[in-house]
Structure formats: structure tokens, C-alpha cells
C-alpha positions in Angstrom: -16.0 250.1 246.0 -19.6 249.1 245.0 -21.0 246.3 245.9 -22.3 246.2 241.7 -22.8 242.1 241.8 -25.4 241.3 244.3 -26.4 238.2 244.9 -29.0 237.3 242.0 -26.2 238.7 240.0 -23.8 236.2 240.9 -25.6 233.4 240.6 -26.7 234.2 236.7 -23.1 235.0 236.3 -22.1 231.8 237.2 -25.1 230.0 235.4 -23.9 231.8 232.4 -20.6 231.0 232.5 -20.9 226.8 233.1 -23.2 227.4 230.2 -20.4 228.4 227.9 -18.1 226.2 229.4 -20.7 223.2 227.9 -20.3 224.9 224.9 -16.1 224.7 225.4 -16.4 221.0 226.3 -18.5 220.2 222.9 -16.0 220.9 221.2 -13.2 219.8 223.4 -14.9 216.4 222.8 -14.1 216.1 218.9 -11.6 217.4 216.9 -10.8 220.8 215.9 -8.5 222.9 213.5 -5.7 225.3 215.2 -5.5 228.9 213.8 -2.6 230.7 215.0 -3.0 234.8 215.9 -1.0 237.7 215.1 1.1 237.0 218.2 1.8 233.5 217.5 -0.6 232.6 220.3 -3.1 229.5 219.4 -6.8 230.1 218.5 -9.7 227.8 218.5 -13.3 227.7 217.6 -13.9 227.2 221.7 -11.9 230.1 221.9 -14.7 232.1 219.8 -17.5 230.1 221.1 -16.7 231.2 224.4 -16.1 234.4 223.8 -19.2 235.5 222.1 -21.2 233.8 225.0 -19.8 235.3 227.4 -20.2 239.1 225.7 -23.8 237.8 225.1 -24.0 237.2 228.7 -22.9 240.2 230.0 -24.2 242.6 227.5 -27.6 241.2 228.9 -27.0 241.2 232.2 -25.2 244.3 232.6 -25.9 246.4 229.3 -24.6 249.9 231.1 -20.9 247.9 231.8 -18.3 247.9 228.5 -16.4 244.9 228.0 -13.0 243.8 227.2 -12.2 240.5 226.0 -9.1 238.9 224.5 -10.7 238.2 221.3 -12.6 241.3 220.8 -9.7 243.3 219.3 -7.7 246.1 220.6 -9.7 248.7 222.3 -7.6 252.1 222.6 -6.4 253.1 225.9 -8.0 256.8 225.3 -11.0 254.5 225.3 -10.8 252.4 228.5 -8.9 254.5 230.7 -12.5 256.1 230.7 -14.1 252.8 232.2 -14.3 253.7 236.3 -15.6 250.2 235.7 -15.6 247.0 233.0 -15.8 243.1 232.5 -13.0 241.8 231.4 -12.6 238.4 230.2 -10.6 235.5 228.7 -12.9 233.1 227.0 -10.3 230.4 227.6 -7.2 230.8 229.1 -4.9 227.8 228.5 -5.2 227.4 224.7 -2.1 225.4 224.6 -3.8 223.1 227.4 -7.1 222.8 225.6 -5.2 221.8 222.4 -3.1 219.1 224.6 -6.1 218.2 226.2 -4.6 218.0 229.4 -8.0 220.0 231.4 -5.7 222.6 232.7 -7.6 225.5 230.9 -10.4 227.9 232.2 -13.1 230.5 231.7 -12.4 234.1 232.8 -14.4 236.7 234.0 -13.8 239.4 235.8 -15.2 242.8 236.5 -12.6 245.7 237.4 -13.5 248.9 239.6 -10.8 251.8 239.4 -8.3 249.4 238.4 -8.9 246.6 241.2 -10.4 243.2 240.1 -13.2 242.7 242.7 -14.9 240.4 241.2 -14.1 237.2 239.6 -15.4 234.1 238.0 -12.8 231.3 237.3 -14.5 228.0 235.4 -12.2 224.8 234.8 -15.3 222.7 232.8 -12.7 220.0 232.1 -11.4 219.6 236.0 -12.8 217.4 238.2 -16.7 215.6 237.9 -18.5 216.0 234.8 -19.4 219.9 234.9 -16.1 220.9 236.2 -15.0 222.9 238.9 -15.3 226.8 239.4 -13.7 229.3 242.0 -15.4 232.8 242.7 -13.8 235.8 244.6 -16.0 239.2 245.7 -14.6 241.6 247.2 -15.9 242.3 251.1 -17.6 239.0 250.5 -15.0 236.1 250.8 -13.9 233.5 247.7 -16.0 230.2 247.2 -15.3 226.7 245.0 -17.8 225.0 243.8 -18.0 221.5 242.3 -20.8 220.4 239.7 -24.2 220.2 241.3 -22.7 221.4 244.5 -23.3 224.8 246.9 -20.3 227.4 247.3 -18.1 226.4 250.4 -15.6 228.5 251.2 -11.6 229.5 250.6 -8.9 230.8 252.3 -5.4 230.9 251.4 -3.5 229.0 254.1 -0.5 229.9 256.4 2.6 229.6 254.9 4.4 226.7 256.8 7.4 226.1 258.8 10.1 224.7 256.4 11.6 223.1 259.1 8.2 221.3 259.2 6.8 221.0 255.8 8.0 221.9 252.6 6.5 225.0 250.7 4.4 224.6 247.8 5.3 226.0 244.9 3.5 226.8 241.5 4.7 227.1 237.9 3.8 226.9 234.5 3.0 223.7 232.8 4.0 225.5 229.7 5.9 229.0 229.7 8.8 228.4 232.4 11.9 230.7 232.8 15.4 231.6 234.0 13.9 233.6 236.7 11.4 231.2 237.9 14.4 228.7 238.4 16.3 231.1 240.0 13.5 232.1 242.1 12.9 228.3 243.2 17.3 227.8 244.2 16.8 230.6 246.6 13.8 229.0 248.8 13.7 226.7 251.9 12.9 223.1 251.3 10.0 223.1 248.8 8.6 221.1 246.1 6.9 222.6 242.6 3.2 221.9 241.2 3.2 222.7 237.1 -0.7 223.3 236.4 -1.9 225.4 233.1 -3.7 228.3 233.2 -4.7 230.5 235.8 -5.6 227.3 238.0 -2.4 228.1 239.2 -3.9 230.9 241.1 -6.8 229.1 242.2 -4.2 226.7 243.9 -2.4 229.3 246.3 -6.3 231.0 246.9 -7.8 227.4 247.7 -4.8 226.9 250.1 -3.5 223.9 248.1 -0.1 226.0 247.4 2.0 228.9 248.9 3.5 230.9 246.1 3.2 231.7 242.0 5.8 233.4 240.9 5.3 234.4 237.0 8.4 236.0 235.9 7.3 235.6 232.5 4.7 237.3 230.0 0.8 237.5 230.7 -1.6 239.7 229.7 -4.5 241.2 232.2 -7.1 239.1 231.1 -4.9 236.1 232.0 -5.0 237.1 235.5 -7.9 239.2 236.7 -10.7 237.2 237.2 -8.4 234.4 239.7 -7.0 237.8 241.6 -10.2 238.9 242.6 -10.6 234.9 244.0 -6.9 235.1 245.4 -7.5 238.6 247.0 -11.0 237.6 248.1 -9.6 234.3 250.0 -7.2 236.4 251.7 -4.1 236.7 249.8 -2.1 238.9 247.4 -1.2 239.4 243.6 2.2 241.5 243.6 4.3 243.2 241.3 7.3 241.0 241.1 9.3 244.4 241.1 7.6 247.0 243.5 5.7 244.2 246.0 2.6 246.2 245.3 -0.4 244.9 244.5 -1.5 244.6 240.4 -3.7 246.9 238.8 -5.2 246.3 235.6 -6.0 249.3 232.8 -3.3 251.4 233.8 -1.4 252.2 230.4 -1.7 251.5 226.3 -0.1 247.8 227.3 -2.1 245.2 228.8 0.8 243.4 229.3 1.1 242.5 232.9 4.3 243.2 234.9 6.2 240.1 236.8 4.0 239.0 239.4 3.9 236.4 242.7 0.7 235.2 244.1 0.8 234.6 247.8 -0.7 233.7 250.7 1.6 235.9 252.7 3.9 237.8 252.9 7.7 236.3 254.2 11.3 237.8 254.1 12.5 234.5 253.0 11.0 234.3 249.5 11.0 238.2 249.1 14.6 238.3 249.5 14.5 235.0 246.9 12.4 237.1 244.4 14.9 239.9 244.4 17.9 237.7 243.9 16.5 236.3 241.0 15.2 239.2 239.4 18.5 240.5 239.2 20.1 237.6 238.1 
């Protein structure tokens, strides 16, 4: 893989995303109508806001790179499966969050080589000091947080603990649970469960804060990519709930993901978990 994002790169990348993210929070700030999509999936001016900021930012920086965001319509998969490599991005992730206003929602960006995220930008401007809080993931280059004002210090997912001496930490949905998720969670050691919106959840398991996300319920690519490339990057793995192997994005028509766990590492003991409660 290239190294495409170089370090001037980055940084604009980043500029450009807290940017929209300001524009996210104005209106986050006041109120604002709810559309609802074809999919029954809320929509919002941020929503739009956000996404043709980001396409502005990217079409600028990187003009040669197409571009696939969840509110630029359906692109045909005669189309992408063309693109050796593309941005793709969710101009907020956590609609249902942002309309709660809970903070549990994000900017994603991510760009995809082959398939593999390896590169990702991941911006909560609602979580933590004015500014927010933003994770970034490069492949062959490590995965960084950053707070407002602040340099990038460094992640790593941790080691998964001893349940005879800690209890695991476990991630779900704040808003989308399921069956399997609960049958997944009666099948570990000792643990306890973190709910969090949006793909924070995989910030969580990259940072180190948690062990394990299983989704065993619907996302779409741009959901995910942009926090796989920060949970790869910090040393961990995205996995095919099914198969154990690790996602790939543009691989058929669908850009519906698979089941998926985000880990830290790999263990017997919630593999074994995982495949009891898929077949349940």
C-alpha cells in the first residue's frame, strides 16, 4: 500500500474536518427540522452541511481521488469496483444521537486502497472540551487522539485482561441492540457493557478503553471505515462476525456490511461466544 497521505496531507485533512465539524455544532446549537430518507433513516441539515464540506475538502485536496459519501446517492458498483482507491465518508454518523443530542455522533472519513481502509479520520465535535475530540489511524504509521488545541499522542488497543482479574469491557449500541448481541454477552466471562452511539464505539476498543464490539446488527461501510483504519492502525482487528476475517469495504453491489467484532485480540473464549450466538 501507498503511503498517499503524507504528512502535510494529514494535517489539512484534519483541519478540514474540525472545520465542518464547527459547521455540525452551529447547528447542533439551535433547533432543526428532521427529514426522514428512503430507508427510514433520519436526515438533517448538519447531515448536508457536512457532507458537502467534506466533498469540497477533498475534491480540493485530492481532485485525482473519487468519492463516496452516504448522502451523495448511489454510485453503481460497475462504477466503484473500478476505484483501486477512494474517500469514503459519513458526514455524520449517529443521526439518531445528534437529534437526542446526547454528543455520541461523529465525522467520518476514510480513504480505501484495494478494499482496506488505511486511512481514517474520526471527529466527535460534540465530545469532550469545546472543539471535540478526534481519533486518526494510518496504516504503517500508528493511530493518534487528539483533544482541541492539543498535539497527536498515541493509541494502542490494550491486552485483553484476565477475567479472573478484571472484568472485560464490552461495547454496544446506544441505539440499535439485538438478540445476538445479548446472546453474545451470556456466553462471556465476567464483563460489564459500555452503550456509546456511533462509531465511537470503535474508537473505544482502539484507544484501549474497551475489549470487544460486537455489531450483529445492520451497518453500512461508511459507518465503519474511517474508525477501522484507527482500530487496525492502534493494533487491533475489525472481523467478519461469520468468517473471523478481517472487513473489506467495495466488494459487491451492497454496501451493507456483514456482522462484525472489533477487537483488541484475538481469544478462544469470546470466539467460541460469537459462534454460539450466531447460531442461536
Amino acid at each position: 500500500m501507498t503511503n498517499f497521505v503524507t504528512d502535510d496531507l494529514r494535517s489539512r485533512l484534519i483541519e478540514g474536518v474540525h472545520a465542518a465539524g464547527r459547521e455540525v455544532m452551529a447547528v447542533y446549537r439551535r433547533d432543526f427540522e428532521v427529514a426522514t430518507k428512503g430507508d427510514d433513516s433520519p436526515l438533517t441539515e448538519a447531515d448536508m452541511a457536512s457532507h458537502h464540506a467534506l466533498v469540497a475538502l477533498l475534491e480540493t485536496l485530492s481532485p485525482q481521488v473519487p468519492i463516496l459519501s452516504e448522502e451523495s446517492g448511489g454510485i453503481p458498483f460497475a462504477t466503484r469496483r473500478a476505484w483501486g482507491r477512494y474517500w469514503l465518508i459519513d458526514p455524520l454518523d449517529g443521526t439518531k444521537e445528534f437529534i437526542k443530542k446526547n454528543g455520541e455522533f461523529t465525522l467520518n472519513v476514510a480513504l480505501i486502497e484495494d478494499g482496506v481502509p488505511v486511512f481514517g479520520i474520526v471527529h466527535a465535535p460534540a465530545v469532550g472540551d469545546a472543539g471535540g475530540t478526534t481519533w486518526i489511524g494510518q496504516h504503517g504509521q500508528g493511530a493518534w487522539k487528539q483533544q482541541p488545541g492539543g498535539s497527536l499522542e498515541s493509541i494502542s488497543v490494550r491486552a485483553l485482561p484476565d477475567p479472573e482479574q478484571a472484568v472485560w469491557k464490552i461495547v454496544g449500541s446506544r441505539s440499535h441492540g439485538s438478540d445476538e448481541f445479548e446472546a453474545f454477552c451470556a456466553g462471556l466471562p465476567a464483563h460489564e457493557r459500555v452503550s456509546m452511539g456511533s462509531s465511537l464505539k470503535l474508537c473505544l476498543v482502539a484507544e484501549g478503553a474497551a475489549d470487544l464490539y460486537p455489531r450483529l446488527a445492520p451497518t453500512c461501510e461508511w459507518d465503519t471505515a474511517a474508525a477501522q483504519a484507527v482500530v487496525t492502525a492502534a493494533g487491533g482487528d475489525v472481523l467478519n462476525a461469520e468468517t473471523l476475517e478481517p472487513l473489506r469495504c467495495n466488494q459487491q453491489d451492497s454496501v451493507l456490511n456483514p456482522f462484525f467484532i472489533v477487537c483488541g485480540q484475538r481469544d478462544g473464549r469470546w470466539e467460541r461466544a460469537l459462534r454460539a450466538a450466531l447460531r442461536a
